[in-house]
N, C-alpha and C positions, 0 to 999 in steps of 0.2 A: 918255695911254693910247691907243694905237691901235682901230681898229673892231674887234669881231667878225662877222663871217656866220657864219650855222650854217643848214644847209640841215634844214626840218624835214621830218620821215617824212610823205609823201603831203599836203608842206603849203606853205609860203611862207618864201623866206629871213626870217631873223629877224636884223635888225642892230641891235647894243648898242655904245655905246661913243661916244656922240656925231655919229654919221655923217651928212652934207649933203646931200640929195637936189637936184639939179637939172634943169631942165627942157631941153628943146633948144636955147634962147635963155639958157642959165645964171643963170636964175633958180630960186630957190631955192621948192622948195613948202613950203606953212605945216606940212604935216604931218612935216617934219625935227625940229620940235623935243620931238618924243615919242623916245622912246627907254625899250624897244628901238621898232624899226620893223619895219614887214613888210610887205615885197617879193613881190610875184604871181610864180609860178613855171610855172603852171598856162596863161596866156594867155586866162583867163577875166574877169579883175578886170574891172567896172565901172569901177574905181576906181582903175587902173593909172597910173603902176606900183608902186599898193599894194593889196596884200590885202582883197578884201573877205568871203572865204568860200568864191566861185563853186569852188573846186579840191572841195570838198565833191561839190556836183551834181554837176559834170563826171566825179567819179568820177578824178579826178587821182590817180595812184602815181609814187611816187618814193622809194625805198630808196637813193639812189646812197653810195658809203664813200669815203673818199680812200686810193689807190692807196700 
């Protein structure tokens, strides 16, 4: 079964379906093997490039639909 992304309303991608996150050096971070995952959209994360809430403060919007 391939990944899903689904971009959330005023929030963080959310990827289900197994997906690998790697690093710049293609290393693999430990938080891949949660599923689903989630992905900072906002450029706030502490935690990047996973979700840690900051899109909240920051007051992040994002309605985007596909075309």
């Amino acid at each position: 079964m391939a990944a899903i992304i689904k971009a959330l309303k005023d929030g963080p991608y959310e990827v289900a379906g197994g997906a690998k996150v790697l690093d710049i050096n293609g290393k693999e971070y430990i938080e891949s093997a949660l599923d689903p995952l989630y992905l900072c959209r906002c450029g706030q994360s502490r935690n990047r490039p996973f979700c840690d809430g900051s899109h909240k403060v920051a007051g992040f919007k994002s309605d985007d639909t596909a075309k």
